[in-house]
Each structure stands twice: as C-alpha cells, then as structure tokens.
ChimeraX commands (.cxc) that place a marker at each C-alpha (Angstrom):
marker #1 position -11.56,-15.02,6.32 radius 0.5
marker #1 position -9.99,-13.28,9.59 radius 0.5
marker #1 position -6.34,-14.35,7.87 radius 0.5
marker #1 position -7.59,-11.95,5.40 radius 0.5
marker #1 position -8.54,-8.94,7.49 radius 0.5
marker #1 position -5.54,-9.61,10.02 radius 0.5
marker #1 position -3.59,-9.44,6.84 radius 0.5
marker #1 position -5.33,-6.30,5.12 radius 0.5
marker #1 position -5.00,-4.49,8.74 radius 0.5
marker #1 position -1.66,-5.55,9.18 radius 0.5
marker #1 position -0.68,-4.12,5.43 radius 0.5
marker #1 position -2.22,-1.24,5.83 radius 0.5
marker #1 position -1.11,-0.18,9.13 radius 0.5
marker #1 position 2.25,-0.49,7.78 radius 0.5
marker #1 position 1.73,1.00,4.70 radius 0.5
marker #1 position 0.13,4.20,5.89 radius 0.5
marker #1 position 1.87,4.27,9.73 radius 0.5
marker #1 position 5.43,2.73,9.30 radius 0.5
marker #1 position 6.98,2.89,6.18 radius 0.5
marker #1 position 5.38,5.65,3.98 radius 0.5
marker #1 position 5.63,8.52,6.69 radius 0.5
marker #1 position 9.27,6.84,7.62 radius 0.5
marker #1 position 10.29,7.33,3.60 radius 0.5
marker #1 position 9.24,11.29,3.80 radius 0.5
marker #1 position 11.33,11.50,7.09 radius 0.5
marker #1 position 14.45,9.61,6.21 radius 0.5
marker #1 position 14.34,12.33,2.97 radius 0.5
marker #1 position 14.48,15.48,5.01 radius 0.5
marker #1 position 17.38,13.26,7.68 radius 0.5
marker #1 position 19.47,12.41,4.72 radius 0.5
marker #1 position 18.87,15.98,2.71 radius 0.5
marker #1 position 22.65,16.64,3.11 radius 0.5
marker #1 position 23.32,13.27,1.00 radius 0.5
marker #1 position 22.21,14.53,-2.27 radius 0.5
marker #1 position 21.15,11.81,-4.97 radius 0.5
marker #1 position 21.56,9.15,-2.23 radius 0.5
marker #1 position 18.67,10.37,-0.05 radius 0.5
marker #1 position 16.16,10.21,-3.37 radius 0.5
marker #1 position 17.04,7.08,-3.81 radius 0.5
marker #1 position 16.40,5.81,-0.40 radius 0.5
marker #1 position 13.41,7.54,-0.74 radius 0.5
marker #1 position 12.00,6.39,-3.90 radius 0.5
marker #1 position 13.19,2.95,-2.58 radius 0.5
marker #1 position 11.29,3.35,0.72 radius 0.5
marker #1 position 8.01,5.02,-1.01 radius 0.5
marker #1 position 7.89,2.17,-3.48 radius 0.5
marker #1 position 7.80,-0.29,-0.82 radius 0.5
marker #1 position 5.33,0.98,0.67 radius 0.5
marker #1 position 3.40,1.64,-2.56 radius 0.5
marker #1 position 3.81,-1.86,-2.46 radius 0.5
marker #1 position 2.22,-3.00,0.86 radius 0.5
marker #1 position -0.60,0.05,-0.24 radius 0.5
marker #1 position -1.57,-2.33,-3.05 radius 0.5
marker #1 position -0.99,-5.93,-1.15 radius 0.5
marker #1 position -3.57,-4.51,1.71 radius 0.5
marker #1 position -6.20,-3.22,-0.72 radius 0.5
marker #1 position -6.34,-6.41,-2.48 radius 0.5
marker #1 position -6.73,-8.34,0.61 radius 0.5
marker #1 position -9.88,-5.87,1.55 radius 0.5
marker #1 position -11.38,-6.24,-1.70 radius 0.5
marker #1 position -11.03,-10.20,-0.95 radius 0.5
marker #1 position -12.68,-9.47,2.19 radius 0.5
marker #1 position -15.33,-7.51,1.04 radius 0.5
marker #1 position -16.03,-10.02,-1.40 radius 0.5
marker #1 position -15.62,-12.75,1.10 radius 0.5
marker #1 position -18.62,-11.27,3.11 radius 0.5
marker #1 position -20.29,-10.61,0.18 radius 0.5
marker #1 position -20.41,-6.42,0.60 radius 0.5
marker #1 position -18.89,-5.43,-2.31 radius 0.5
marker #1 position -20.88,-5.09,-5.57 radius 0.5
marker #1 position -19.56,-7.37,-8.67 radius 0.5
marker #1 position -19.06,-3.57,-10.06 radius 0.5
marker #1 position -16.89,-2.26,-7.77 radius 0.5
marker #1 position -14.91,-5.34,-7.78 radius 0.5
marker #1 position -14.16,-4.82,-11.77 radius 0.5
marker #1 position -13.69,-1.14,-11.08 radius 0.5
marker #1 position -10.99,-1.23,-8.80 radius 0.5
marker #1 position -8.98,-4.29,-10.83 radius 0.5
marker #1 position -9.24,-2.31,-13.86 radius 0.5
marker #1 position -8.53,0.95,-12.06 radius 0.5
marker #1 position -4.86,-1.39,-10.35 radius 0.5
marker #1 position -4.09,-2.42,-13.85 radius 0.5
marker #1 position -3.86,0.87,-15.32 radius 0.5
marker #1 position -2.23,2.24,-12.35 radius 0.5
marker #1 position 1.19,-0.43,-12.28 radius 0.5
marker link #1:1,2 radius 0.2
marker link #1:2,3 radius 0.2
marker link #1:3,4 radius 0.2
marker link #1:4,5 radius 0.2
marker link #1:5,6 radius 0.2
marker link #1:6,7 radius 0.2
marker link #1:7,8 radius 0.2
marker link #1:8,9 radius 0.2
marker link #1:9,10 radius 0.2
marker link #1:10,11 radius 0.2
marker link #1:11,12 radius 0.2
marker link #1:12,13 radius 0.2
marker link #1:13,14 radius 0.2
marker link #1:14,15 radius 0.2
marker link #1:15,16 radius 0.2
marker link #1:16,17 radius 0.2
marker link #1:17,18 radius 0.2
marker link #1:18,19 radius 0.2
marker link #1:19,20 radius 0.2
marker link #1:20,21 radius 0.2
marker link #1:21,22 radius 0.2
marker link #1:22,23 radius 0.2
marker link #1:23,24 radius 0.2
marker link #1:24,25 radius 0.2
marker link #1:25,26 radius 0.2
marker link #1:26,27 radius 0.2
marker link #1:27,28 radius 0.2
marker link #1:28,29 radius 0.2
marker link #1:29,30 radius 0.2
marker link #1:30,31 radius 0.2
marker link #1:31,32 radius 0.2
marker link #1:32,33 radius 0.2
marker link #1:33,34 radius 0.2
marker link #1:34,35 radius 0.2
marker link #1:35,36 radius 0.2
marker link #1:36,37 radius 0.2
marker link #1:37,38 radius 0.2
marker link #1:38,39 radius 0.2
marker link #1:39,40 radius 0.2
marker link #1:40,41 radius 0.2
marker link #1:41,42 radius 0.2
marker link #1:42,43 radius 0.2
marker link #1:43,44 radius 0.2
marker link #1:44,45 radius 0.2
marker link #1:45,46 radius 0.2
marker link #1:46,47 radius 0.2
marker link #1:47,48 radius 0.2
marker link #1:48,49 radius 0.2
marker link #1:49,50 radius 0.2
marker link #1:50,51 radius 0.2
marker link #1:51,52 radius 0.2
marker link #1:52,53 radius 0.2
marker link #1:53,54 radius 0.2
marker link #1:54,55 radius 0.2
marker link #1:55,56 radius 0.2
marker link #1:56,57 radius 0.2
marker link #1:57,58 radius 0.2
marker link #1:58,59 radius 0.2
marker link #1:59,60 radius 0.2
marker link #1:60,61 radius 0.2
marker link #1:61,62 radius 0.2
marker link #1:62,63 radius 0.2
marker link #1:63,64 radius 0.2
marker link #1:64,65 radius 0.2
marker link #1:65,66 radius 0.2
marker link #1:66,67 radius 0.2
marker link #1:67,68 radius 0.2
marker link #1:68,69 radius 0.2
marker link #1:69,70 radius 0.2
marker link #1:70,71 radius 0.2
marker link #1:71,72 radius 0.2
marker link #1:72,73 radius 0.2
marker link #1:73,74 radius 0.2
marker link #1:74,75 radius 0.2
marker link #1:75,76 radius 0.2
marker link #1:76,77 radius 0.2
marker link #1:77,78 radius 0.2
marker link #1:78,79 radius 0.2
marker link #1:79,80 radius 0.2
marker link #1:80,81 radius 0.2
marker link #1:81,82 radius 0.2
marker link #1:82,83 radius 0.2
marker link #1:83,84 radius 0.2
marker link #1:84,85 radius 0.2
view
C-alpha cells in the first residue's frame, strides 16, 4: 500500500503543482506564437489531465486498500471517469 500513496502523492503533486499551472504559463510566454502556443498548451493541459486521472485512481485504490471508501463511492467515481474520457 505506501507504493500506492507515494504514487497518488507523487501524481498529484505534479498534476496540480508542475505541469497544469506550467501549461497556463507557457500560454501567456508563447502568446506571440499564435496557433503554436494552443497547441503546446492543449498538449501540456492534456498531460496533465492525464496524471489528474492516474493519481485519483491510485487514491481510490488506496482508499479501498484501507477499506475507507464505501463500495458506492467506488462505482460512483468509475462511472463518473467513464463518462468523462
């Protein structure tokens, strides 16, 4: 199990400190670049979007793994993934 939260903590922090704030910067550095700097954006968002995702699962398999997250929940937020990608 602490593979798990080192890995949800580690996704997360990068997700939400590193790479999605670094996307919104790099748009307004690059503004001058036209298309280019959307793309780089949209390329930088979605990987974050990406480690966003990757880090929630790996809490839900925590949560689950200590046996504090309702079967419910659990469904919920699978269901709720599946719709979203």
């Amino acid at each position: 199990m602490p593979n798990y939260a080192k890995a949800h903590g580690i996704l997360m922090g990068l997700a939400f400190v590193v790479v999605l704030p670094g996307g919104a910067i790099l748009m307004r550095l690059l503004i001058s670049k036209g298309k280019t700097a959307v793309w780089v954006h949209v390329g930088i968002q979605l990987v974050g979007w990406v480690l966003m995702i990757s880090g929630l699962a790996m809490g839900a398999k925590v949560g689950k793994i200590l046996d504090r997250v309702s079967p419910e929940i659990l469904f919920l937020c699978r269901n709720l993934l599946v719709m979203i990608m």
